[in-house]
GUKE-292978 format. One record per residue (C-alpha): residue number from 1; residue in one letter; x, y, z. Coordinates in nm, 3 decimals. Example, Ala and Ser with C-alpha at 12.3 -4.5 7.8 and 13.67 -1.06 7.14 Angstrom:
2
1 | a | 1.230 | -0.450 | 0.780
2 | s | 1.367 | -0.106 | 0.714
This chain:
306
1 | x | 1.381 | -0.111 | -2.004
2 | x | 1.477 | -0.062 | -1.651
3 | x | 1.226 | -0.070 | -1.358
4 | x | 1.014 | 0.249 | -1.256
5 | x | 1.192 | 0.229 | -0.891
6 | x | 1.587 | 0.232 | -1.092
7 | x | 1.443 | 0.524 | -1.292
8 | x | 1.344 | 0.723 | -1.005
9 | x | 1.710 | 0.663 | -0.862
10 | x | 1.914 | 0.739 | -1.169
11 | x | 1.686 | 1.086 | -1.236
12 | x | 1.778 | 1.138 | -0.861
13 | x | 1.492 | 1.317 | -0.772
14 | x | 1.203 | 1.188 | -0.526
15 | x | 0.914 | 1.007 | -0.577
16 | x | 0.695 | 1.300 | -0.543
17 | x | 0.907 | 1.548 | -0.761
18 | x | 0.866 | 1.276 | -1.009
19 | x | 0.511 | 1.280 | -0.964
20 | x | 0.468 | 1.663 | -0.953
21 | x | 0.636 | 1.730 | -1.275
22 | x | 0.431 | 1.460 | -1.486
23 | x | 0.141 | 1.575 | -1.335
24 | x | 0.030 | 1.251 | -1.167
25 | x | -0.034 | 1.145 | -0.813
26 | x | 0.265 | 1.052 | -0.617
27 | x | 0.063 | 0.763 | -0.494
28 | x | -0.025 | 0.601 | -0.810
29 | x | 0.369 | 0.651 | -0.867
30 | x | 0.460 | 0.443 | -0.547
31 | x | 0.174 | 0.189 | -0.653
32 | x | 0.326 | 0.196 | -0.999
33 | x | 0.673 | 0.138 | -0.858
34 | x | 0.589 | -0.131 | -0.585
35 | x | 0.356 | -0.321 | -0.813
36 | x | 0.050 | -0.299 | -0.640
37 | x | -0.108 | -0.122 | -0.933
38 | x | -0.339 | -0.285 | -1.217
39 | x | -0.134 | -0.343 | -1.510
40 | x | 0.139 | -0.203 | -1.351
41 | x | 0.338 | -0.347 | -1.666
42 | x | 0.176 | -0.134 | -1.949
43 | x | 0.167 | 0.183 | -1.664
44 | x | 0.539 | 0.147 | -1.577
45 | x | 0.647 | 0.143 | -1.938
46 | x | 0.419 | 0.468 | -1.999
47 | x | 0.579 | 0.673 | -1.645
48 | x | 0.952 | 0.577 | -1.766
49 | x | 0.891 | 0.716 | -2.131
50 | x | 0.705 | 1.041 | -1.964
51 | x | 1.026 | 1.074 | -1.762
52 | x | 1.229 | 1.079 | -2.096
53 | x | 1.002 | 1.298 | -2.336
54 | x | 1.000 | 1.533 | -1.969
55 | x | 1.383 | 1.462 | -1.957
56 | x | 1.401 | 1.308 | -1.588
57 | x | 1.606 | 1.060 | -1.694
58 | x | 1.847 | 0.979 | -2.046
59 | x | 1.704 | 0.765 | -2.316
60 | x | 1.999 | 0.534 | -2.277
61 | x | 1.932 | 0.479 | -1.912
62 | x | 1.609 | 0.403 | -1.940
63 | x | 1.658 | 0.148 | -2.209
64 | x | 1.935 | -0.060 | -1.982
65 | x | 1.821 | -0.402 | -1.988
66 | x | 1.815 | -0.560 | -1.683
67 | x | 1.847 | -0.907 | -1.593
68 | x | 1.553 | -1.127 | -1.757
69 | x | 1.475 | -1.470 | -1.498
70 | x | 1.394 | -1.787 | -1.734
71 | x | 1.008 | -1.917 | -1.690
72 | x | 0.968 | -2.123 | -1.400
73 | x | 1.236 | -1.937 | -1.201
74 | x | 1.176 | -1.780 | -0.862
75 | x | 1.269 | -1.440 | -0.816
76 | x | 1.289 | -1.224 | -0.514
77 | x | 1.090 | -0.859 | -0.624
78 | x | 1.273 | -0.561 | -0.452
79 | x | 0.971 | -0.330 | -0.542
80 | x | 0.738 | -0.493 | -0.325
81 | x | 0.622 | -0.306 | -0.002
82 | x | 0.533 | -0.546 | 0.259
83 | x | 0.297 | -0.432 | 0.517
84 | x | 0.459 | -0.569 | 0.831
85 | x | 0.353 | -0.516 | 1.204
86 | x | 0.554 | -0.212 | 1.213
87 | x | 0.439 | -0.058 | 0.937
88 | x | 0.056 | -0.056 | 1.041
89 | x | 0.204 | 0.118 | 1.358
90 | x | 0.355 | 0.382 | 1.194
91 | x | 0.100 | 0.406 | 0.952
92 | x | -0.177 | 0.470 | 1.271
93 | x | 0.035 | 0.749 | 1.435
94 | x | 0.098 | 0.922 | 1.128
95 | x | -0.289 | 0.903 | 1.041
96 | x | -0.346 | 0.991 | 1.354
97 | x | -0.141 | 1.323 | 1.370
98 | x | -0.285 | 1.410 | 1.041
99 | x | -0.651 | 1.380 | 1.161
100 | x | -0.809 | 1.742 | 1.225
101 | x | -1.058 | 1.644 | 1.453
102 | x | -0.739 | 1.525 | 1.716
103 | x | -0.496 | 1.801 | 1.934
104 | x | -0.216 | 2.016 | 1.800
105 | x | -0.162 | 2.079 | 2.210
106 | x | 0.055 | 1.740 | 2.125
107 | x | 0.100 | 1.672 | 1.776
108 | x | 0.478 | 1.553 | 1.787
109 | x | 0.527 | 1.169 | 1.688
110 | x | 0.809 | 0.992 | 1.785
111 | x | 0.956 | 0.662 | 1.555
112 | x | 1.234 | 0.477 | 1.729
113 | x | 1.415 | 0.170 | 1.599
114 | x | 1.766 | 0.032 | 1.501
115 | x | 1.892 | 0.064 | 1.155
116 | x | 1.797 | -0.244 | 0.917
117 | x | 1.423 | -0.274 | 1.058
118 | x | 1.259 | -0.049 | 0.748
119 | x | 1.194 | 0.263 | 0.974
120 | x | 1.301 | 0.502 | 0.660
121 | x | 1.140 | 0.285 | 0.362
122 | x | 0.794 | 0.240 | 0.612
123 | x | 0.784 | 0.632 | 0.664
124 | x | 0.865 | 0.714 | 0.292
125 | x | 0.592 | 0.494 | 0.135
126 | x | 0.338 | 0.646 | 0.403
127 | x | 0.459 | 1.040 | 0.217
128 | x | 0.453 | 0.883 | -0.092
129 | x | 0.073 | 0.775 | -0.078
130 | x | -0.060 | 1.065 | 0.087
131 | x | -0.016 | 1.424 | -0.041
132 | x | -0.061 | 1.569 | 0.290
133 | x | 0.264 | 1.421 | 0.389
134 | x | 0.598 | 1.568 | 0.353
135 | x | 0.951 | 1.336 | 0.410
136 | x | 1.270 | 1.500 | 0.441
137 | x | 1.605 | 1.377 | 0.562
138 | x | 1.800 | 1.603 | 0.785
139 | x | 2.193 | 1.530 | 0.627
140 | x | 2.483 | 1.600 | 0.859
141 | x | 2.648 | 1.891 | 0.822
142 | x | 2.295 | 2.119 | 0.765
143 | x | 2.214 | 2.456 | 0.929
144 | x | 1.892 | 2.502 | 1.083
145 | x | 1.811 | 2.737 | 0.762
146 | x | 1.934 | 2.445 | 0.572
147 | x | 1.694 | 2.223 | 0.705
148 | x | 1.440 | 2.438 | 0.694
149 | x | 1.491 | 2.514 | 0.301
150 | x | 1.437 | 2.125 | 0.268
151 | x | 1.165 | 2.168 | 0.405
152 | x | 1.018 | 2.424 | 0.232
153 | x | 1.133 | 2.260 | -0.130
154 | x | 0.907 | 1.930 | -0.018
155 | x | 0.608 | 2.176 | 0.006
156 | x | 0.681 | 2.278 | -0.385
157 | x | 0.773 | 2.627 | -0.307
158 | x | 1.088 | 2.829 | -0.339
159 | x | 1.372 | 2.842 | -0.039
160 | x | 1.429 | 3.172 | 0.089
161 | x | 1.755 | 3.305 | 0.245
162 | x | 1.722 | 3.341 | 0.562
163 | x | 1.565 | 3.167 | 0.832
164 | x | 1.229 | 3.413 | 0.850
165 | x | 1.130 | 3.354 | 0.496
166 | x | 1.140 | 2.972 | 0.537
167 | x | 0.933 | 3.035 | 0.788
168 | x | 0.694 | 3.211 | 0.662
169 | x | 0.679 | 2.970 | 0.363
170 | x | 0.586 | 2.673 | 0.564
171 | x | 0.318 | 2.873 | 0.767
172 | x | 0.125 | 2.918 | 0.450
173 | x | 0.153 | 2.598 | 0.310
174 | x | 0.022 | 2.480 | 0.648
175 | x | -0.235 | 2.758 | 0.698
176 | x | -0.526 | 2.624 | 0.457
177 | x | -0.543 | 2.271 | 0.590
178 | x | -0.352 | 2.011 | 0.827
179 | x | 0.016 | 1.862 | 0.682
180 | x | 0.268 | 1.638 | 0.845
181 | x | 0.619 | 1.711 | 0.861
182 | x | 0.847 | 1.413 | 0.847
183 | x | 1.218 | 1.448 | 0.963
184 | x | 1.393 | 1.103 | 0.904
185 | x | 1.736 | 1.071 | 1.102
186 | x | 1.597 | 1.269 | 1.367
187 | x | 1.849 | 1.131 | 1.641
188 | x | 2.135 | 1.348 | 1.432
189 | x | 1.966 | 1.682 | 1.502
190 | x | 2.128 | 1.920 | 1.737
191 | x | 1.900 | 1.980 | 2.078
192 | x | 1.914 | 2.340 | 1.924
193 | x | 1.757 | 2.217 | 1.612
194 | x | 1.529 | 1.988 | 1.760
195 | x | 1.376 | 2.276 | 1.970
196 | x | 1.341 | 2.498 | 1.664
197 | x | 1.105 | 2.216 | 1.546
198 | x | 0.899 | 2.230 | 1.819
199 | x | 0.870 | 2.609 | 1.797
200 | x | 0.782 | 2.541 | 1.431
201 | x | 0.489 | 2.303 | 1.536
202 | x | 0.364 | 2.527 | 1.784
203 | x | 0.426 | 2.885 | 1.550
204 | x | 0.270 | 2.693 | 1.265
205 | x | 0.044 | 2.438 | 1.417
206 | x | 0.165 | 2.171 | 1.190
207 | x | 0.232 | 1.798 | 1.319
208 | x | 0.581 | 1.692 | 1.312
209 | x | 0.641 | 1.298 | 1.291
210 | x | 1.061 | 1.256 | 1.400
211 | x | 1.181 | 0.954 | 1.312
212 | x | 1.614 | 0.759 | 1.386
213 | x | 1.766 | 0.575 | 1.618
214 | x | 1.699 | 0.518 | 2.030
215 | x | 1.936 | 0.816 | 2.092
216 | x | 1.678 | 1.028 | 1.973
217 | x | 1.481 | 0.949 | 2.313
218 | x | 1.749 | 1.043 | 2.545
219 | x | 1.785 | 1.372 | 2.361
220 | x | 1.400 | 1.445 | 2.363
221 | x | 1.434 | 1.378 | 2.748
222 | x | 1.679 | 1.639 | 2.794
223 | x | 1.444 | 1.888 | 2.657
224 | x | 1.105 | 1.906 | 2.883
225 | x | 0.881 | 2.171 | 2.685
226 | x | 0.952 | 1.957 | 2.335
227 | x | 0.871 | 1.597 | 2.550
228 | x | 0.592 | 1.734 | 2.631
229 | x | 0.411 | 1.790 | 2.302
230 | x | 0.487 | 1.421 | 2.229
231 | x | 0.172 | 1.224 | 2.069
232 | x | 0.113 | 0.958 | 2.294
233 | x | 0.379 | 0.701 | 2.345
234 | x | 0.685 | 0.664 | 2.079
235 | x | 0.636 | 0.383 | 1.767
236 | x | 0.929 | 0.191 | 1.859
237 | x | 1.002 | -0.061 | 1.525
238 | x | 1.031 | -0.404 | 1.667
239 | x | 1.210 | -0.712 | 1.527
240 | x | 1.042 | -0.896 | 1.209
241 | x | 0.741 | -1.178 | 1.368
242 | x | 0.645 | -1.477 | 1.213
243 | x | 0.388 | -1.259 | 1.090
244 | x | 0.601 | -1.064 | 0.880
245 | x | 0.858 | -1.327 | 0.755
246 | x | 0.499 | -1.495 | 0.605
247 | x | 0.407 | -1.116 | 0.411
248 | x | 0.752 | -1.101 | 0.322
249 | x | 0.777 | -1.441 | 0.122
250 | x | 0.439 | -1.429 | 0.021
251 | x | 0.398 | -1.123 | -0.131
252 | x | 0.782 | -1.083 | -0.234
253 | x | 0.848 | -1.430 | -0.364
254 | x | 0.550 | -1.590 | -0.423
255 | x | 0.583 | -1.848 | -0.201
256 | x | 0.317 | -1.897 | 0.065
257 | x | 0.390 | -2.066 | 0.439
258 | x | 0.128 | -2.046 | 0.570
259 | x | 0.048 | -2.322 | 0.833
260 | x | 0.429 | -2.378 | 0.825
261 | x | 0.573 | -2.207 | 1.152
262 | x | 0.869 | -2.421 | 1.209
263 | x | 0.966 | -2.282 | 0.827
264 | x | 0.875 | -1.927 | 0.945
265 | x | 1.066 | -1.949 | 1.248
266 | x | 1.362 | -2.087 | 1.107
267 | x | 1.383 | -1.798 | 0.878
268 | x | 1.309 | -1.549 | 1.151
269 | x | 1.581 | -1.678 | 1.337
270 | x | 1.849 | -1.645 | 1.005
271 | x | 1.719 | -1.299 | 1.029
272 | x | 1.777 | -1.166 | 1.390
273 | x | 1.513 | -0.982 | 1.310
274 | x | 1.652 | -0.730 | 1.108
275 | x | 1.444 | -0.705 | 0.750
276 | x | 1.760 | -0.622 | 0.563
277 | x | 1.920 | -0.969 | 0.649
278 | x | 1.585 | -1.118 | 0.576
279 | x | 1.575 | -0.976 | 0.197
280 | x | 1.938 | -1.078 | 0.130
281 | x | 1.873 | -1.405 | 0.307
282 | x | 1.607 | -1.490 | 0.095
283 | x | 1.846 | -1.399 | -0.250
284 | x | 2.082 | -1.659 | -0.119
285 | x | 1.787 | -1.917 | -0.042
286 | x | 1.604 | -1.887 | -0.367
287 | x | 1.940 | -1.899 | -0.585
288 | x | 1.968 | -2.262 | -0.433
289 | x | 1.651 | -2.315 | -0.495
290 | x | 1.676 | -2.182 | -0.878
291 | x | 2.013 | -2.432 | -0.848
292 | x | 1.901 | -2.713 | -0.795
293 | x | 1.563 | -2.728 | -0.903
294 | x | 1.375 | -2.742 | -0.585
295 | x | 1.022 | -2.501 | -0.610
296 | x | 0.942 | -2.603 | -0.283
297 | x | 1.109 | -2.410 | 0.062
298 | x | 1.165 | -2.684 | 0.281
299 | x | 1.399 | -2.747 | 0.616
300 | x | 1.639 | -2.913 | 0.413
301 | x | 1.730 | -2.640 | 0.157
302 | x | 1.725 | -2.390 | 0.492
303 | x | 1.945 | -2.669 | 0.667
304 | x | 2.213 | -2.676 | 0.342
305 | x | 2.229 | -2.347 | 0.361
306 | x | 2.375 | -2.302 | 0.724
């Protein structure tokens, strides 16, 4: 049977939709998937078969084998969310626009960062865990009614046709209690569209978190009214630490280093910082391992592998 996180991507709907239509939380979904969960085993098994009988997904996809690693093996788990420095920052702000007790006078956040440092998986697991969150992608080629419609299917209810009715739709699924709005690839959106958003925030008093690229900040400047609702200074995702090359290969591949810097810095280097290099990197580095029979990371397997 295939993994909970390949099921969700062949039904190709989102984690929450999954969530909504089995009638479970979309955080013990993401707990399920990243396996963080008790018995996530016996769980995962019971979410992919309520995704058949619900028909989310084939019978014959779900029961694709995948690729079995012999005992004693080490294996690098792609399900595992690794809270890294930049993570907890993102987490905070989000947590922090969501709070009631703080302003709606500024309840824009801003995350900044280059592509390959986890900005989109770190804002999709915070949506995933709490139901107060909504994530939506803005695509290129979308009208502003466009985007608003996605953003009206995230809060379960049913697009309308013209820009009004959206509107409406969000302000009552925002009027009982507070909800974050997440727009990821934020640095694609129009300055016409980006100043809709902050009419949205102020018409509907609902926190908007914007997340892309640094070209996002020059357009924000160029727009004085929306830079000025801006939640305190902009998350900008930094390159991996020591810190979180040591989560990574802890919690990913089982593999502690701790009290081994000159291991964890070698690896950070490999990396330049990015956290997709530092996933593939470590594929490469344990299939040596696997190769030649070496459980142990040391600076000699890093140093064959130059």
């Amino acid at each position: 049977m295939i993994s909970l996180k390949q099921a969700i991507e062949k039904s190709g709907l989102s984690m929450n939709k999954v969530a909504d239509r089995l009638g479970i939380s979309a955080s013990q979904v993401s707990l399920v998937s990243s396996h963080n969960y008790s018995a996530w085993e016996d769980r995962e098994r019971e979410i992919i078969e309520g995704m058949v009988a619900n028909e989310l997904l084939l019978k014959e996809d779900a029961e694709l084998e995948i690729f079995a690693m012999p005992a004693g093996k080490l294996r690098v788990d792609p399900n595992k969310f690794i809270i890294t420095q930049n993570v907890m920052a993102i987490d905070t702000l989000a947590k922090d626009l969501l709070d009631p007790a703080t302003t709606l006078n500024a309840s824009i956040g801003v995350v900044m960062g280059h592509a390959g440092y986890g900005k989109t998986t770190s804002i999709q697991h915070f949506c995933a865990t709490n139901d107060r969150a909504i994530y939506t992608l803005f695509i290129e080629g979308y009208t502003l009614n466009m985007m608003m419609q996605s953003i009206v299917k995230e809060f379960r209810a049913i697009p309308g046709r013209s820009f009004s009715k959206n509107l409406e739709s969000i302000r009552t699924a925002t009027a009982v209690y507070r909800r974050l709005i997440v727009i990821d690839e934020a640095d694609r959106l129009p300055l016409r569209y980006l100043e809709s958003l902050r009419g949205l925030n102020e018409e509907c008093g609902v926190p908007i978190l914007l997340v892309g690229e640094h070209t996002l900040q020059s357009k924000m400047s160029s727009l004085p009214r929306l830079e000025s609702r801006v939640r305190g200074t902009p998350v900008v995702f930094s390159s991996l630490s020591l810190f979180d090359v040591g989560s990574f290969w802890k919690i990913a591949v089982g593999i502690s280093l701790d009290g081994q810097d000159q291991l964890k810095k070698m690896l950070l280097t490999r990396s330049r910082g990015d956290f997709r290099i530092l996933v593939n990197d470590a594929h490469r580095i344990v299939s040596a391992m696997n190769a030649s029979g070496k459980p142990t990371l040391t600076k000699e397997v890093l140093d064959a592998l130059k």
